[in-house]
Each structure stands twice: as C-alpha cells, then as structure tokens.
N, C-alpha and C positions, 0 to 999 in steps of 0.2 A: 198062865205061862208067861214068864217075859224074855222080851225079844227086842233087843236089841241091834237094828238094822243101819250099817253105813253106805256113803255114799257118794259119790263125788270125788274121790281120788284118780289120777292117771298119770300119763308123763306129762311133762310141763319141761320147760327153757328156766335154764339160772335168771335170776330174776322177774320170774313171774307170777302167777297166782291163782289159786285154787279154793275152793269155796265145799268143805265137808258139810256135810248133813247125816244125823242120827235120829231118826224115827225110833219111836218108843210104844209099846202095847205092854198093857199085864201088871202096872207099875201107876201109882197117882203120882205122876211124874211133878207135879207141881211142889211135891215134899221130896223130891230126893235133888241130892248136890248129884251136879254130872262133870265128867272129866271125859278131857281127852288125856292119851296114852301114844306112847310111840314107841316101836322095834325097829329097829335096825340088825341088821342081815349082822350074826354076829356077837350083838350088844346085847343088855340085857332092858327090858320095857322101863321107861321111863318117864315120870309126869311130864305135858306138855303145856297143858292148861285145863283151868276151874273152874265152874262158878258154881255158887251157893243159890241155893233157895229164894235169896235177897236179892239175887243178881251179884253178888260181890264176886270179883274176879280173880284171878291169880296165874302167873304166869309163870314157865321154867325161863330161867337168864336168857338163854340163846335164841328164845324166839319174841321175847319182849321189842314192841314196835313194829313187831314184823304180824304176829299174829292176833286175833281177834277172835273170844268165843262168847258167843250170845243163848240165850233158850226164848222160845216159844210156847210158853205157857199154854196156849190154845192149841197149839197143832202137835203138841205132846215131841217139841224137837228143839235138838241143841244144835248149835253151827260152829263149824271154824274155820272163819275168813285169812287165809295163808296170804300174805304177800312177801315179794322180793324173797321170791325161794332159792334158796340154795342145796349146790350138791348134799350138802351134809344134812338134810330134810329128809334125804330119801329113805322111807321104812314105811313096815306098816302101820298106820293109826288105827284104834282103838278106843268105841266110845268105853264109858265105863259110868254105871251108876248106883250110888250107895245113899240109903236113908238118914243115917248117923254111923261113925268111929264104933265100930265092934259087930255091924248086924251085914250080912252078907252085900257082897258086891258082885253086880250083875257087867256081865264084857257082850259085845258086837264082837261079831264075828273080824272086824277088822277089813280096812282098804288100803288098797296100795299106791304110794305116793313115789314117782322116780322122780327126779329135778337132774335131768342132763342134757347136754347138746348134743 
C-alpha cells in the first residue's frame, strides 16, 4: 500500500519560512520523480516544484528563488524549503509521486500552509 505522508505546514508571517516534509512507504522511492502540488481555496491544483530521480529540479515561475525541493534517498523523503513566503502561498500543498509519464500517480493527503499577519 502507499502512503504518502506530509508535514510541516502552518501559519507563518509574509516573509517567512517553512520547511515541508513527505515521507513515503509501499514505493522504491529511489525510482519515482516526486512533486510538490499546491491548492488554493478556490483555484485549481497546480505544479510547485520537481525533482527527478537524478535530483534534477524544476520550479513553477512564482516560487523560483524563493523555494527549494530536495529527496532523501535513505529516509525514503522529499522536502520543500519555502522562504520569504507570501500571502499568495497560502493553499494546500501536496506531495505527489509518479514512476514514469503514463503509469499511475500516487498524492498525500496534503498540509496546510496560511502566510498572514
């Protein structure tokens, strides 16, 4: 069974910072590309950031410089270092992770990120 577990989301002040975490079981996470995901109250889910197998990265426009996502190979976990957050941050993130383009993609249950004063 896999399970996709987040972590690390809450409220936070405009310009500050948050540190997600995705634990992962059920999955040889070392072969699957993992993503994050974001919802906004509203919006429809929209890529945040990537990485590949290789570690190669990839970012949505709006959070380039501001955010950072890494995996841990050994501890079967991805992260996503959020800084200088802003209002427009606030949704739920969503890990998400897929082996290859066309074979099923597994979601977390998702955490919630508010960025206000």
């Amino acid at each position: 069974q896999v399970q996709l577990v987040e972590s690390g989301g809450g409220l936070v002040q405009p310009g500050g910072s948050l540190r997600l975490s995705c634990a992962s079981s059920g999955i040889t996470f070392r072969i699957f590309d993992m993503e994050w995901y974001r919802q906004a109250a509203g919006k429809q889910r929209e890529l945040v950031a990537g990485i590949s197998t290789h570690s190669t990265t990839n970012y949505a426009d709006s959070v380039k410089g501001r955010f950072t996502i890494s995996r841990d190979n050994t501890k079967n976990t991805v992260h996503l270092q959020m800084n200088s957050l802003k209002p427009e941050d606030t949704a739920v993130y969503y890990c998400s992770a897929q082996y290859v383009t066309g074979t099923p993609r597994y979601w977390g249950q998702g955490t919630e990120v508010t960025v206000s004063s």
